[in-house]
SERO-4910 file (N, C-alpha, C, O; in steps of 0.05 Angstrom, whole numbers):
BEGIN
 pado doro    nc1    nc2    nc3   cac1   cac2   cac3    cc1    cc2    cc3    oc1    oc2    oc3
  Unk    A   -702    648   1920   -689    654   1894   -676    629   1883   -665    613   1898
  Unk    A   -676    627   1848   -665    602   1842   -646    603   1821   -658    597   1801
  Unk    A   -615    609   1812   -606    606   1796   -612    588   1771   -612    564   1772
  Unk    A   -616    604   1750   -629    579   1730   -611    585   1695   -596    604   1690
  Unk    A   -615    572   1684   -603    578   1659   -615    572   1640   -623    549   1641
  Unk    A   -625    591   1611   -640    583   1598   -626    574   1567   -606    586   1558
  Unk    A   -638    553   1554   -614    540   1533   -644    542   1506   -667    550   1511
  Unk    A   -635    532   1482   -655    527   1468   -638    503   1443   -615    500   1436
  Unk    A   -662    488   1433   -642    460   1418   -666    472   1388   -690    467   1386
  Unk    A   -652    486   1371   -667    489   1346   -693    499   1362   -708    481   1368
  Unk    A   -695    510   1365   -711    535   1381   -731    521   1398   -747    536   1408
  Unk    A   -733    495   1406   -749    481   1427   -727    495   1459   -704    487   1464
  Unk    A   -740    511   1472   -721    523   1492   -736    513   1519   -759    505   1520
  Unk    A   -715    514   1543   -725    501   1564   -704    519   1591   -681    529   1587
  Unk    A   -715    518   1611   -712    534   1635   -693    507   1646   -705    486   1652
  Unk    A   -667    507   1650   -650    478   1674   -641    496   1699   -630    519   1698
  Unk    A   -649    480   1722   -633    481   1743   -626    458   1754   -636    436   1752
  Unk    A   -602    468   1771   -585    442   1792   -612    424   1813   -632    437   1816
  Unk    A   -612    406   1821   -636    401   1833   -628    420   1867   -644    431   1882
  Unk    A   -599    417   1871   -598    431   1893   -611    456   1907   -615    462   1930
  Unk    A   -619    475   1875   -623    499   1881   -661    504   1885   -674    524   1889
  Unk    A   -668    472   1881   -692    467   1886   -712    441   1900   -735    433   1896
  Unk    A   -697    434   1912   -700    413   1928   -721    415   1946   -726    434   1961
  Unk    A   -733    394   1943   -766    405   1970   -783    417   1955   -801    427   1967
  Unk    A   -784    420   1930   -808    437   1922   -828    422   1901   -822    400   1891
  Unk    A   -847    434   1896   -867    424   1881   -854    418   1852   -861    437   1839
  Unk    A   -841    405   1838   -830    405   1820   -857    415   1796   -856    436   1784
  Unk    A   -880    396   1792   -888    407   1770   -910    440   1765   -921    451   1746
  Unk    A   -909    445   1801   -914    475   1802   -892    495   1799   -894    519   1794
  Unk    A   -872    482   1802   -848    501   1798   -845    505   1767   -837    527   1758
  Unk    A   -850    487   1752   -842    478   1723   -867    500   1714   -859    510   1693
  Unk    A   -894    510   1721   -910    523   1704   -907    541   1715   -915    557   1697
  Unk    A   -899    559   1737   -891    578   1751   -868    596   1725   -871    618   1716
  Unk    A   -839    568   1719   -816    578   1712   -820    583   1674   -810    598   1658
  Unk    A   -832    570   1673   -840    568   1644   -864    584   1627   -867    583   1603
  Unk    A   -883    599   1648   -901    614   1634   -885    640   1623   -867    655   1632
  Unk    A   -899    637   1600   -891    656   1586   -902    691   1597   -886    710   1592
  Unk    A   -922    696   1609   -927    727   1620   -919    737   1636   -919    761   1638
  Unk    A   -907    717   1659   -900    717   1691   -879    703   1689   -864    712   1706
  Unk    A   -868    686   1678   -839    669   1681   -828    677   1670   -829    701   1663
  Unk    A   -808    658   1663   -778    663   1648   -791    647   1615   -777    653   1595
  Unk    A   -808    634   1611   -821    626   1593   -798    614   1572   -778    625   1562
  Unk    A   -812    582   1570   -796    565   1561   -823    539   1553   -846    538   1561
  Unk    A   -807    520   1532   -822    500   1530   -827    477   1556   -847    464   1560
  Unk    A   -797    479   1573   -808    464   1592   -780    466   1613   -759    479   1611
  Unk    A   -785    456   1624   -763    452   1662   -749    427   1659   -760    405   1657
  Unk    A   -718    434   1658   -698    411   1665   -689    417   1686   -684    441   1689
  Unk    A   -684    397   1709   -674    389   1728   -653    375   1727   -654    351   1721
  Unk    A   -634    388   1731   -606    370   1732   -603    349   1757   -599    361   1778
  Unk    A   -604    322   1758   -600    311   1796   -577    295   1784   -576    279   1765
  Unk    A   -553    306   1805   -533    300   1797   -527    272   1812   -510    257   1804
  Unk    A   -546    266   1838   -540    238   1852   -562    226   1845   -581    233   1831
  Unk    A   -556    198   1861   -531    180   1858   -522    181   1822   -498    179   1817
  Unk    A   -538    183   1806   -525    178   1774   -535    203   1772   -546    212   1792
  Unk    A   -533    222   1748   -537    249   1723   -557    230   1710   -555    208   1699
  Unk    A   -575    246   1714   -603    252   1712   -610    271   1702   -602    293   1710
  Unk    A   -625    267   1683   -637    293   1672   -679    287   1688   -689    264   1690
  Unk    A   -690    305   1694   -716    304   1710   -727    323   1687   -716    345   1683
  Unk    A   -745    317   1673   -761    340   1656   -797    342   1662   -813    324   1668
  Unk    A   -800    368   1656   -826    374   1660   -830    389   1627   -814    398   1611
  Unk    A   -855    386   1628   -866    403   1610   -887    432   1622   -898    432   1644
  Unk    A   -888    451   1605   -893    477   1610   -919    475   1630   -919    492   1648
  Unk    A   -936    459   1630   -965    451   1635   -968    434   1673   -985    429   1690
  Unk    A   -938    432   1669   -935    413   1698   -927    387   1691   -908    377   1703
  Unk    A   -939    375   1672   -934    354   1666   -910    325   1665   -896    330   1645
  Unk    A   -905    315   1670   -878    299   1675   -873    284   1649   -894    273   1642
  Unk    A   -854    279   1635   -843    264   1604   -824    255   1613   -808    265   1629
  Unk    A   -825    225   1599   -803    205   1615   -774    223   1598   -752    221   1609
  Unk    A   -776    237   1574   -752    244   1556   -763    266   1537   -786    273   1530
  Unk    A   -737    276   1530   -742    306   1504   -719    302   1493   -700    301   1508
  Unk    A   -715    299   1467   -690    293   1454   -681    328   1451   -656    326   1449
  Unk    A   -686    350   1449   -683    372   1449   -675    389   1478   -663    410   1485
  Unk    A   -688    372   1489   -684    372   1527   -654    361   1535   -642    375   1551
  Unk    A   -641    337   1525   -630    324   1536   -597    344   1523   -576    348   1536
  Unk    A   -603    355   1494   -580    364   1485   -569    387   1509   -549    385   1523
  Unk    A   -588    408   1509   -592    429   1523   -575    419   1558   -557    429   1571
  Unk    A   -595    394   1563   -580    392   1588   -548    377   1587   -539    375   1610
  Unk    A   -535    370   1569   -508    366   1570   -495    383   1557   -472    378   1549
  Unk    A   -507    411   1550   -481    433   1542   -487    445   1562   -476    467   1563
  Unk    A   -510    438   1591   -509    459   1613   -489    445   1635   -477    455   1654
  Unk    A   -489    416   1626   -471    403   1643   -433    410   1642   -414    411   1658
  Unk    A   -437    415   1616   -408    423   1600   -399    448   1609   -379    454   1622
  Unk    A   -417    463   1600   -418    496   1610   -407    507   1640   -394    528   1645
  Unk    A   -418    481   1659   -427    484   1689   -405    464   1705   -403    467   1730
  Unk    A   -387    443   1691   -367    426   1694   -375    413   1712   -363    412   1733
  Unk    A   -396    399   1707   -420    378   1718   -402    349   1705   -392    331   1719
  Unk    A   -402    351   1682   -393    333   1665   -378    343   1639   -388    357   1621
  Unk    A   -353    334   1639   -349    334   1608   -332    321   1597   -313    328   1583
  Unk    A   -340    296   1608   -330    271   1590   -342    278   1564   -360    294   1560
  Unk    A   -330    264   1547   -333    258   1518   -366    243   1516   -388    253   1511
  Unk    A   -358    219   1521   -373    201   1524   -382    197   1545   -365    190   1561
  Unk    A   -418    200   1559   -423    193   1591   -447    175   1586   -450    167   1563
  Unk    A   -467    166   1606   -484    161   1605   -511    185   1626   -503    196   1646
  Unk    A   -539    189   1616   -557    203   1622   -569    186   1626   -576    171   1608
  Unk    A   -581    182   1665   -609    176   1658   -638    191   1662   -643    212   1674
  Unk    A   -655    171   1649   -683    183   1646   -705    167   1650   -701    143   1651
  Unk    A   -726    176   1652   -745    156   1649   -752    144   1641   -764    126   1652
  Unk    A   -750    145   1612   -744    121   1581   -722    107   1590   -721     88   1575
  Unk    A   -707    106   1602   -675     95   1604   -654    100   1607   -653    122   1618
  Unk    A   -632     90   1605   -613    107   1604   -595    119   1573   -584    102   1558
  Unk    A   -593    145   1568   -583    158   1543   -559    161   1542   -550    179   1557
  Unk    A   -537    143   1523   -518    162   1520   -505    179   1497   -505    174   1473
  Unk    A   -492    204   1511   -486    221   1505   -454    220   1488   -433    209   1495
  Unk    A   -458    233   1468   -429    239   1453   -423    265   1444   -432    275   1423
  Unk    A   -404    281   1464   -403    312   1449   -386    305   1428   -366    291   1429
  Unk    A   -397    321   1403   -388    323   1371   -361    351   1373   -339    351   1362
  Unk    A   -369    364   1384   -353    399   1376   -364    414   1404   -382    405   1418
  Unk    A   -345    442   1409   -361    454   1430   -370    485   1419   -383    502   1431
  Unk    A   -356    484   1386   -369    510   1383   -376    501   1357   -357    490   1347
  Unk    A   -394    502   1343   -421    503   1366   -413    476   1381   -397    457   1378
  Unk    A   -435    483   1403   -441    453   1418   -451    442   1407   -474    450   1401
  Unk    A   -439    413   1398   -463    391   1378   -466    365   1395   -446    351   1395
  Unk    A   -479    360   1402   -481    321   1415   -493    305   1397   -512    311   1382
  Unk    A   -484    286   1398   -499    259   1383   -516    245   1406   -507    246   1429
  Unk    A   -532    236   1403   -544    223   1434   -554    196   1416   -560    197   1392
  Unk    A   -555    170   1434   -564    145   1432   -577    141   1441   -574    134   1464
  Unk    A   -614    143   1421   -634    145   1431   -647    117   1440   -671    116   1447
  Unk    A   -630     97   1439   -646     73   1439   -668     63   1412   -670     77   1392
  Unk    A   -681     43   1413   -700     29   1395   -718     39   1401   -721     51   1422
  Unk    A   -741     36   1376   -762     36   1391   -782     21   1391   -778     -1   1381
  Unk    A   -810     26   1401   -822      0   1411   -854     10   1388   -865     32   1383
  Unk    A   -859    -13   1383   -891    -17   1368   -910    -22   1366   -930    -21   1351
  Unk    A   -896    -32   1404   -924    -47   1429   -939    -26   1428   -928     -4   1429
  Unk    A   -969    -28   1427   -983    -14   1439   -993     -5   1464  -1002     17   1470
  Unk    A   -989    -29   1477   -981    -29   1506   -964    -12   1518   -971     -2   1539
  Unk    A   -942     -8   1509   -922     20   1518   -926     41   1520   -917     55   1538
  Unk    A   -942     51   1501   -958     72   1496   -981     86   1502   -987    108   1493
  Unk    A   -994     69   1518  -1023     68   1530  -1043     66   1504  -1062     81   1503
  Unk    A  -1038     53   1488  -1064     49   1456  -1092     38   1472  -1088     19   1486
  Unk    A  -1115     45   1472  -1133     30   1486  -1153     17   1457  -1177     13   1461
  Unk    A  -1144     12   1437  -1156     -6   1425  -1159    -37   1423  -1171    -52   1408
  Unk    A  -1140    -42   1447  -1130    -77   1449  -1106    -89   1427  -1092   -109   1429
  Unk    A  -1109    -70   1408  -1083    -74   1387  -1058    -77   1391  -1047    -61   1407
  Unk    A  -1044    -97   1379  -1028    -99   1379   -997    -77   1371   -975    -76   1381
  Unk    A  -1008    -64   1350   -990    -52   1346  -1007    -27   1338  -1029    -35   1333
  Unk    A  -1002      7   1335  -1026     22   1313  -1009     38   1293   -996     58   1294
  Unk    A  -1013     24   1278   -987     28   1260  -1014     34   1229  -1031     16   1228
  Unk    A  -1017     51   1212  -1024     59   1193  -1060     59   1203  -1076     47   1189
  Unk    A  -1066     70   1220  -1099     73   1240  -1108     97   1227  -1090    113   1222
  Unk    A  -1136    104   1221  -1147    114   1209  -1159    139   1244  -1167    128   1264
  Unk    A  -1159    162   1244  -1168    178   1267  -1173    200   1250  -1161    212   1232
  Unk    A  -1210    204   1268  -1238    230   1261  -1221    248   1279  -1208    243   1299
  Unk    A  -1224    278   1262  -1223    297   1275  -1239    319   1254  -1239    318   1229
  Unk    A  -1249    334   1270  -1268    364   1263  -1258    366   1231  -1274    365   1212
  Unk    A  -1232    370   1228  -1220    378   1202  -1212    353   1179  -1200    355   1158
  Unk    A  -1223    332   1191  -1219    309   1164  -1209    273   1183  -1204    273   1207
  Unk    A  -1209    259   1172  -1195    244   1183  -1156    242   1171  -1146    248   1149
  Unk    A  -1143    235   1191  -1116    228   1185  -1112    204   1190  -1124    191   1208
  Unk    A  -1089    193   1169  -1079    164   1168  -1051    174   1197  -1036    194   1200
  Unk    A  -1053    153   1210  -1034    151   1229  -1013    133   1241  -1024    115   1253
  Unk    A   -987    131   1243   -975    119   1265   -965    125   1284   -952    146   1283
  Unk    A   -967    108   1313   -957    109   1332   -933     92   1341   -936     68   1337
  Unk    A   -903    102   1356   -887     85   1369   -874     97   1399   -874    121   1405
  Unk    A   -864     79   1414   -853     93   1434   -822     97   1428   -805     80   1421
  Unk    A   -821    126   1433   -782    130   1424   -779    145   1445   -781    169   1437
  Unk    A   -774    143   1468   -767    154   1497   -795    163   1509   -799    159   1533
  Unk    A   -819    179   1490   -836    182   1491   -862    171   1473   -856    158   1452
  Unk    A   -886    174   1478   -901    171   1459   -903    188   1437   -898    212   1440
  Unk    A   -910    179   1410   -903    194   1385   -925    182   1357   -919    160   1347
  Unk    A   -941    193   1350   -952    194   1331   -949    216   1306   -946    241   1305
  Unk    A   -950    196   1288   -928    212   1264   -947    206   1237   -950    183   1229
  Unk    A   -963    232   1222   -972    240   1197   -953    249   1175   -934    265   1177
  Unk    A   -958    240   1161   -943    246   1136   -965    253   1110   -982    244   1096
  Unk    A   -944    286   1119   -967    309   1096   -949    305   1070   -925    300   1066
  Unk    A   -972    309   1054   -957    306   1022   -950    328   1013   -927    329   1005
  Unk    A   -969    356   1010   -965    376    997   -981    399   1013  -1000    393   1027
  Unk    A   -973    419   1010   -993    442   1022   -983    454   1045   -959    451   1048
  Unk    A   -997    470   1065   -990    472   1093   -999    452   1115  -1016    435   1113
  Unk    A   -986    458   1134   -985    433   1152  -1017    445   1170  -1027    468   1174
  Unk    A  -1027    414   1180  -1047    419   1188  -1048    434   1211  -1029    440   1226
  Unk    A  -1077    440   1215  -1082    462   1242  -1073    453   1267  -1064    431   1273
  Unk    A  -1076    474   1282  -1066    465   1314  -1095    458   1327  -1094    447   1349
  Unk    A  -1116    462   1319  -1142    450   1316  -1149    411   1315  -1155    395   1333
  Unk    A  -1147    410   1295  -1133    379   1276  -1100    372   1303  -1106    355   1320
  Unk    A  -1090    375   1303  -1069    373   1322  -1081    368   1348  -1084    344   1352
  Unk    A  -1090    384   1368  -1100    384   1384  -1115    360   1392  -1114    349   1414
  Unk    A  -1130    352   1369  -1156    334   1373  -1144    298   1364  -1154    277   1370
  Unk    A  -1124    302   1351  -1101    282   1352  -1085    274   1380  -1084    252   1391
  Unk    A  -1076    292   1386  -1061    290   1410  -1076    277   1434  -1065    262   1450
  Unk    A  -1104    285   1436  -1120    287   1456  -1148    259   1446  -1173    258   1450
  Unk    A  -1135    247   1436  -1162    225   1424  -1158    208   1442  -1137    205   1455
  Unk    A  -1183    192   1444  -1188    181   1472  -1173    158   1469  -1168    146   1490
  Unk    A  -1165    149   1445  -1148    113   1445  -1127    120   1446  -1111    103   1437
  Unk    A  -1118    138   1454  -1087    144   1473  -1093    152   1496  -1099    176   1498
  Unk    A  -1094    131   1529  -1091    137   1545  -1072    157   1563  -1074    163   1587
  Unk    A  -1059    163   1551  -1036    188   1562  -1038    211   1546  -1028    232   1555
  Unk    A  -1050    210   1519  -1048    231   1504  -1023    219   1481  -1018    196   1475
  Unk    A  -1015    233   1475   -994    235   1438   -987    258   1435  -1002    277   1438
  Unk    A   -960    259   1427   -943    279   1413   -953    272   1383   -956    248   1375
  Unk    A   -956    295   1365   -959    295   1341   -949    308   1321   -955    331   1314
  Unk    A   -933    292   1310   -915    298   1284   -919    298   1255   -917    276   1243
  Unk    A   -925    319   1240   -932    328   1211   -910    321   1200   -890    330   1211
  Unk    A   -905    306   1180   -878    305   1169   -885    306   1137   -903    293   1127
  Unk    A   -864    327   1123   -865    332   1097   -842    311   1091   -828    302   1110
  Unk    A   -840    303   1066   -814    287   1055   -810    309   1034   -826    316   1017
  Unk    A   -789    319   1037   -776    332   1019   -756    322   1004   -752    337    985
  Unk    A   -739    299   1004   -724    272    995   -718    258   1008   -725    260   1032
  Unk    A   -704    237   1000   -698    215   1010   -682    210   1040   -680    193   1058
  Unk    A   -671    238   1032   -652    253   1056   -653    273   1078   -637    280   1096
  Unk    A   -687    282   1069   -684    309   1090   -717    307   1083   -730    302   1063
  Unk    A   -726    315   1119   -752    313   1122   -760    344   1134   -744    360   1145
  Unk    A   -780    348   1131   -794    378   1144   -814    370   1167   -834    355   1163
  Unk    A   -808    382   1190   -824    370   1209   -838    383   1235   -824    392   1254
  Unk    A   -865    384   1235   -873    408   1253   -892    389   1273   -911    376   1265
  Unk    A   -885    391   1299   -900    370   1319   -911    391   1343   -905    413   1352
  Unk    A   -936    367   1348   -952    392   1378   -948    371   1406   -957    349   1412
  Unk    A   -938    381   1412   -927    371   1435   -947    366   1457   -959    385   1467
  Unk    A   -951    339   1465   -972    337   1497   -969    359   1512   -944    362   1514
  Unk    A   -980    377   1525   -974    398   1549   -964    415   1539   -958    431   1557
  Unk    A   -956    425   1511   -945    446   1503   -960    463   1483   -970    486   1486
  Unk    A   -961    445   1462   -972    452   1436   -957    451   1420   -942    432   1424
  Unk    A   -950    467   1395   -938    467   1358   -913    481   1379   -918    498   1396
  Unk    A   -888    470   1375   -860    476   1381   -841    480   1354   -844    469   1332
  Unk    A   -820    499   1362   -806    495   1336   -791    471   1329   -791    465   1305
  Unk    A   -775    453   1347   -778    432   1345   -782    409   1369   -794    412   1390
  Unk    A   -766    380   1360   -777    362   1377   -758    346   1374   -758    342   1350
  Unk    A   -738    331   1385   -716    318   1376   -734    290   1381   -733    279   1359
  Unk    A   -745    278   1394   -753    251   1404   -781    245   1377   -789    223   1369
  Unk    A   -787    264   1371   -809    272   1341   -789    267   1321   -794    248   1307
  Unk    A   -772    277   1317   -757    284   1299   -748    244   1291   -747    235   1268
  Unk    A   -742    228   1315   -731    206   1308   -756    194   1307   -758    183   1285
  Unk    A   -777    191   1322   -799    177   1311   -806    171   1289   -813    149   1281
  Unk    A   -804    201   1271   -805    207   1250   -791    186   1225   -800    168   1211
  Unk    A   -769    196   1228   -756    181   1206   -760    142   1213   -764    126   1195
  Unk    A   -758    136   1239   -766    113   1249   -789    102   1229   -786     79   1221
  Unk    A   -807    115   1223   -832    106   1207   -826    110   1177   -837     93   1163
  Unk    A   -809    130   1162   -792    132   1146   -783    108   1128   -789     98   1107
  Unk    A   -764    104   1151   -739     76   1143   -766     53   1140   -767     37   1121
  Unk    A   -785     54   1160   -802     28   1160   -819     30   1128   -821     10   1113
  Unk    A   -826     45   1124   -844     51   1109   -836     50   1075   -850     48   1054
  Unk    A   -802     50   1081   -787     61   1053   -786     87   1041   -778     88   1017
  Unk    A   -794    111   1054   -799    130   1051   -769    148   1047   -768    167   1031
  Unk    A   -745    141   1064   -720    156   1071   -699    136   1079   -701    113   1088
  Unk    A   -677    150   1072   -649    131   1073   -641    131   1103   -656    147   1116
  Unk    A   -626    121   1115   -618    115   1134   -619    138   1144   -633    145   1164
  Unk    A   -609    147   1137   -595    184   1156   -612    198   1141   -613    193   1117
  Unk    A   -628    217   1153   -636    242   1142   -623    267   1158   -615    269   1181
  Unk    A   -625    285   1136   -634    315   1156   -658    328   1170   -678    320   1159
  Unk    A   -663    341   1186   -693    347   1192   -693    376   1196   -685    388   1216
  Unk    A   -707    387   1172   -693    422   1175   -720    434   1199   -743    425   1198
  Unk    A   -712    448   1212   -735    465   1228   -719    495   1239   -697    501   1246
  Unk    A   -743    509   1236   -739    543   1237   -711    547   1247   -693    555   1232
  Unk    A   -706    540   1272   -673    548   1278   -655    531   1278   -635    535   1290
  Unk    A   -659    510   1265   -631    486   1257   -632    475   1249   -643    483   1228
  Unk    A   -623    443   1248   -625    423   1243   -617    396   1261   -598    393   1276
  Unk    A   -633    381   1256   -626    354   1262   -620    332   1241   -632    330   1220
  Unk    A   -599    315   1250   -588    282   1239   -593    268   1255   -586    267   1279
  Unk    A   -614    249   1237   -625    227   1253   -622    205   1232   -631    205   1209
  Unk    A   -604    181   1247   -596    162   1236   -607    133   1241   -615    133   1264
  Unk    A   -611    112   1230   -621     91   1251   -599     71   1227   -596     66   1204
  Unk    A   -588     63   1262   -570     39   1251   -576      2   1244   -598    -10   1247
  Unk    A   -557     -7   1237   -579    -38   1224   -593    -51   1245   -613    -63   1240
  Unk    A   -581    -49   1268   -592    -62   1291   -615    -47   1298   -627    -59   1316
  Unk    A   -630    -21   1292   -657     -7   1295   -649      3   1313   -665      0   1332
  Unk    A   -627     18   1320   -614     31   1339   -623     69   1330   -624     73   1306
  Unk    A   -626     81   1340   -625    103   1339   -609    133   1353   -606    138   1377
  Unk    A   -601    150   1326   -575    170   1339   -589    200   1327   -599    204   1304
  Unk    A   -588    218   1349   -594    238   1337   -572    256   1343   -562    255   1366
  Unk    A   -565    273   1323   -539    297   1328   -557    328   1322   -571    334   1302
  Unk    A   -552    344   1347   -546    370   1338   -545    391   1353   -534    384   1374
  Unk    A   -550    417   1354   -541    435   1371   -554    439   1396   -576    430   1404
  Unk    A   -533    457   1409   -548    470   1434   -538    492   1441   -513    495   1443
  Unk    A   -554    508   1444   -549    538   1450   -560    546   1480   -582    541   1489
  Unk    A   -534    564   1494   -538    581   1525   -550    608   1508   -542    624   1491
  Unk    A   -569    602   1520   -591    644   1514   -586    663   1534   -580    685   1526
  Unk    A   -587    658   1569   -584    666   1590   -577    654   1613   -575    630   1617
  Unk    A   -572    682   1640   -575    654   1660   -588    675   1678   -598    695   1668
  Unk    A   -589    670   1708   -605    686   1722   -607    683   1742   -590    670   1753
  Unk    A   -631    695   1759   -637    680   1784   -668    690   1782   -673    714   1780
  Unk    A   -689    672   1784   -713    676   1792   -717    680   1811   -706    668   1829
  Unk    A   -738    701   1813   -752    706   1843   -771    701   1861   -774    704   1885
  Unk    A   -790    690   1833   -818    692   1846   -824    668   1855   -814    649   1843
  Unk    A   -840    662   1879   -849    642   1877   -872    632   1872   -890    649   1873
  Unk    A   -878    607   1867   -891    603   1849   -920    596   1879   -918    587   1902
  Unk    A   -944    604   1861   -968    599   1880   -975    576   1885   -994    572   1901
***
């Protein structure tokens, strides 16, 4: 049996436990075990809290899969840290596989964090790009439903980011076949982004190992990242999605801050184990 707690960041929701209460186990069979939606506790994906030697956040995605970071992940796991009196400094540091993140709680009701997502990168090389390019920054990619103009950067994760003009956002079809194109050796997260002004973007991403989520905080800064480059949006936007919002800021140094909620849904104890 595993005490677990389930949180959700603008409705991207995720299953955390202590690593204690799971130690020795298959982590990314445990993660599709805890996260199916028919048989689990069903979530976008598995945080692992490891509290030694440093606070660690360990994430999986629903699929098994391992992500060096989730900007929607990371909120979730410092209001479980708060919640759980793991941590609650003001100010701490998180690390991850992108690096190390730090954390700034804003308020506790709601729970808001600002997190310091770091820069990001345009190497293609970071990313796994297998075109030899240098950077793929405005790349033309075939799919079944049309071609799309594209960029890619690394912002804790890999991130490729469309910018729709008018209409509905494209298929999870078209998505799919983006995510999964062969000149991304790891695959791509993929981000639809409407501009609605200069200030506030609309943004619907399919996540590697997941699929179309309600949102994506590490999407969400990619996003405007290509924005600010592009001239598209002011420094700070909003990023409205189904259950919240996000503020994503990028400072003069190409620093990046994202602020926003996190919500406890449940807690529990799982039973099953996983096959």
């Amino acid at each position: 049996m595993i005490g677990f707690a389930k949180y959700h960041g603008c409705g991207n929701n995720f299953v955390i436990v202590r690593e204690a209460e799971v130690s020795g186990r298959d982590y990314s069979r445990l993660a599709q075990a805890m996260c199916a939606m028919a048989t689990g506790i069903g979530a976008d994906g598995l945080i692992i809290v490891r509290e030694e030697p440093a606070l660690e956040m360990v994430f999986y995605n629903m699929d098994g899969s391992r992500a060096p970071m989730c900007g929607n992940g990371i909120r979730c796991f410092a209001a479980y840290c708060y919640d759980q009196g793991i941590q609650r400094e003001r100010v701490y540091p998180v690390q991850t596989l992108a690096g190390e993140m730090i954390v700034q709680r804003l308020k506790e009701d709601p729970f808001t964090v600002e997190i310091s997502m770091g820069k990001p990168s345009f190497r293609s090389e970071d990313f796994g790009v297998l075109d030899g390019s240098e950077t793929f920054i405005d790349q033309r990619l075939e799919t079944t439903e049309g071609a799309f103009t594209v960029s890619s950067c690394f912002m804790g994760t890999v991130h490729t980011v469309v910018w729709v003009d008018e209409g509905d956002f494209p298929s999870e079809v078209a998505a799919a076949q983006l995510s999964n194109h062969p000149v991304f050796s790891e695959k791509t997260n993929v981000n639809f982004v409407k501009k609605l002004d200069s200030a506030t973007l609309e943004i619907k991403t399919y996540e590697r190992g997941v699929g179309f989520t309600f949102a994506c905080g590490t999407g969400a800064c990619a996003s405007q990242v290509f924005g600010v480059r592009e001239g598209k949006t002011d420094d700070q936007v909003t990023v409205r999605l189904p259950y919240g919002q996000l503020i994503i800021t990028q400072l003069p140094d190409g620093e990046i801050k994202m602020a926003g909620p996190a919500v406890r849904v449940a807690e529990g104890t799982y039973m099953q184990e996983e096959d």
